[in-house]
N, C-alpha and C positions, 0 to 999 in steps of 0.2 A: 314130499317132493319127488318129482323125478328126472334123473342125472342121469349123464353121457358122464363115463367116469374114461378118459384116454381110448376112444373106440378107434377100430380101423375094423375095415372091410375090405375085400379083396374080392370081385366078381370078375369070372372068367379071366382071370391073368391082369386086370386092372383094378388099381387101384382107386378108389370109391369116395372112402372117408380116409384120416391117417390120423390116427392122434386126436380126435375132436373130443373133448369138455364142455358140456353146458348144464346148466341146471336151471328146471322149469319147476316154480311154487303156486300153489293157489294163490288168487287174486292179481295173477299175470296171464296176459293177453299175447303171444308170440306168433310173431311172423319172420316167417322161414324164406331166405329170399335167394335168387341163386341162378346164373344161366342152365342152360338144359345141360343136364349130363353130371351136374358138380354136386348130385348125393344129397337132391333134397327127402326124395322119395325111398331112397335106401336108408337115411335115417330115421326118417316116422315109422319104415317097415323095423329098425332093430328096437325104437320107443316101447313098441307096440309088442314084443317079444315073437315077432314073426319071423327075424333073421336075428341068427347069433351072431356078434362080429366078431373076426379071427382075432383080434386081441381087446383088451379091456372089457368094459360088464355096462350092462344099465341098471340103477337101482333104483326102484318104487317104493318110497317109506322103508326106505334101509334095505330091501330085499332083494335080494338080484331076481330080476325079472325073467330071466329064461331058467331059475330055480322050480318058477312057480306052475303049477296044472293051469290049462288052458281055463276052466271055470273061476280062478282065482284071479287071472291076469286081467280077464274080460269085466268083473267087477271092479278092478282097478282103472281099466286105460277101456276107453271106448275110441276105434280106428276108423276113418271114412278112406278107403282108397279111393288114388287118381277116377279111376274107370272101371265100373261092375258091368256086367252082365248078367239078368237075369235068365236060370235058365227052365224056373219051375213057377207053373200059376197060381203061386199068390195072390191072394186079394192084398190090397194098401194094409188093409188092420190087419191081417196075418204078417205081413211082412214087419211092421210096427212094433206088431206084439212079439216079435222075437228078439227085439231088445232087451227085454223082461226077461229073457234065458236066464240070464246069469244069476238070475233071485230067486231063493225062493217065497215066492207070493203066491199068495191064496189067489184065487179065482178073480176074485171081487176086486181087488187092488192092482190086480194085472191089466185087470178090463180097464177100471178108473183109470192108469196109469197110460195104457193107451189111446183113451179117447182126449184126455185132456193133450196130451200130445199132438194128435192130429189137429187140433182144434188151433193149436200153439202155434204149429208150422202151418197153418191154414191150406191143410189139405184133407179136412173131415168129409169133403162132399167127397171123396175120390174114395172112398176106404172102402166100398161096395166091387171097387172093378178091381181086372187081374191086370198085374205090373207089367204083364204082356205085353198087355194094350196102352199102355202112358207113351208117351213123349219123353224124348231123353231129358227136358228138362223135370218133368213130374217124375221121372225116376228119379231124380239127384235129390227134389223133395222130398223122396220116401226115404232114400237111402242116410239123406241128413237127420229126418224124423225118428228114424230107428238108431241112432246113435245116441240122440237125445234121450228117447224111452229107455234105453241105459242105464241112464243116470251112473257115470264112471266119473271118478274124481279128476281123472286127466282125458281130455276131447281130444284127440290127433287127429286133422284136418289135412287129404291131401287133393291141392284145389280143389277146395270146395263151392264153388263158385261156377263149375264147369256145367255148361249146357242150359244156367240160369239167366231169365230174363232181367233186365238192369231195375226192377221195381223190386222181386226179391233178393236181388244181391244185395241192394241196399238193406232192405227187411232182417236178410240173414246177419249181416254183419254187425247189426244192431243188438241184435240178438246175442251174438257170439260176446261181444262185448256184455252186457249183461249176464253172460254164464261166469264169465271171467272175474267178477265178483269175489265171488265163492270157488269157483274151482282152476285148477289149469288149462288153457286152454292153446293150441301150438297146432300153427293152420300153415302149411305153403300156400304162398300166395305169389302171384308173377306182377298185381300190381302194388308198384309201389306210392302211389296217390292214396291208398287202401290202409296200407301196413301203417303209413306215414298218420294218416289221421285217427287211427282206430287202435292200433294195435301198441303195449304198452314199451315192448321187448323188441329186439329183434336180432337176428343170427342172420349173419350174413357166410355164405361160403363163395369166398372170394377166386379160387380157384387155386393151383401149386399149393395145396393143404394150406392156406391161409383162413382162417376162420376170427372174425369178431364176433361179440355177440354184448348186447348192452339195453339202456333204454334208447326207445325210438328217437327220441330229440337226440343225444349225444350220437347215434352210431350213423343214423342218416345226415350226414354232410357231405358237401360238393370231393373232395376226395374220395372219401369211401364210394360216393355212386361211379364216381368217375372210375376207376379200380374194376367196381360189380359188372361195368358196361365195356368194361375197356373189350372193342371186337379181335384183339389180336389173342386172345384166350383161345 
């Protein structure tokens, strides 16, 4: 499993997270819900052992996460940030197959690994051109692709949705659901029509360090949204 064990954050003289607790387990589907500003993205960055928080730990199957070498963590938790920038030409399969870093795999299983991939996220005709040249939506495809080619027991999702046409968002989130099976999987997401039909879990950060976090039927009701929306936040 992996746990926000008492986190707080502290960016630039403000405070971020305070105190947050959650624990994500395989065969849970979470959605991270939250107005702008209330620490959805600063906590997928400390899940993900890319920020330390100035107090409490994150632990991955018992371990604290920021204990571990970056090659150990990346086998563990596979990260999609908000917004990439490519700044080097890749082809799609190069880009893909650098999912596979974090294994060691033979040639042959690296190759398998990444075609069946592209084929999954149905962007195999694309694997030929450089990421240069894509559209921000076909980058978000790559970018989702190569977290999948992975294969990390925890998917950290931040919207992932972003710059996708409404035929793959549906695709994707079908999808996500089906990873969720088997592994963890903990996506920010802004809709909540999404979170509400899809998603099994969900944390809400309510804002003034308020945090619930539950299954989706219990935690999404007319209070708590009214709370989430309230515009005097």
């Amino acid at each position: 499993m992996l746990k926000a064990e008492h986190i707080s954050v502290l960016l630039e003289n403000r405070q971020v997270l305070n105190d947050l607790s959650c624990t994500f387990r395989a065969g849970e589907f979470w959605g991270i819900i939250g107005q702008n500003g209330a620490g959805k993205s600063t906590l997928l960055q400390c899940l993900a052992g890319l920020l330390a928080p100035n107090q409490g730990q994150v632990l991955v199957d018992n371990e604290d996460m920021h204990q571990l070498d970056p090659l150990s963590r990346a086998q563990k938790v596979a990260y999609l940030m908000q917004e990439q920038e490519p700044s080097l030409a890749f082809s799609v399969y190069q880009a893909v197959e650098m999912g596979r870093y974090p294994w060691p795999d033979n040639p042959e299983n690296r190759h398998r690994v990444t075609e069946q991939t592209l084929t999954a996220c149905r962007i195999d005709q694309l694997k030929n051109r450089s990421i240069l040249q894509l559209s921000g939506g076909e980058r978000r495809k790559v970018e989702i692709a190569t977290c999948f080619a992975q294969n990390s027991d925890y998917l950290l999702l931040d919207e992932p949705f972003n710059h996708l046409d409404v035929v793959y968002q549906r695709f994707l989130v079908k999808k996500l659901q089906a990873i969720a099976r088997d592994k963890a999987v903990v996506m920010v997401c802004h809709d909540i029509n999404v979170v509400a039909k899809y998603c099994t879990h969900v944390l809400m950060l309510l804002g003034d360090d308020c945090y619930l976090s539950g299954d989706s039927a219990t935690m999404l009701n007319k209070a708590n949204l009214e709370e989430l929306f309230d515009e005097s936040q």
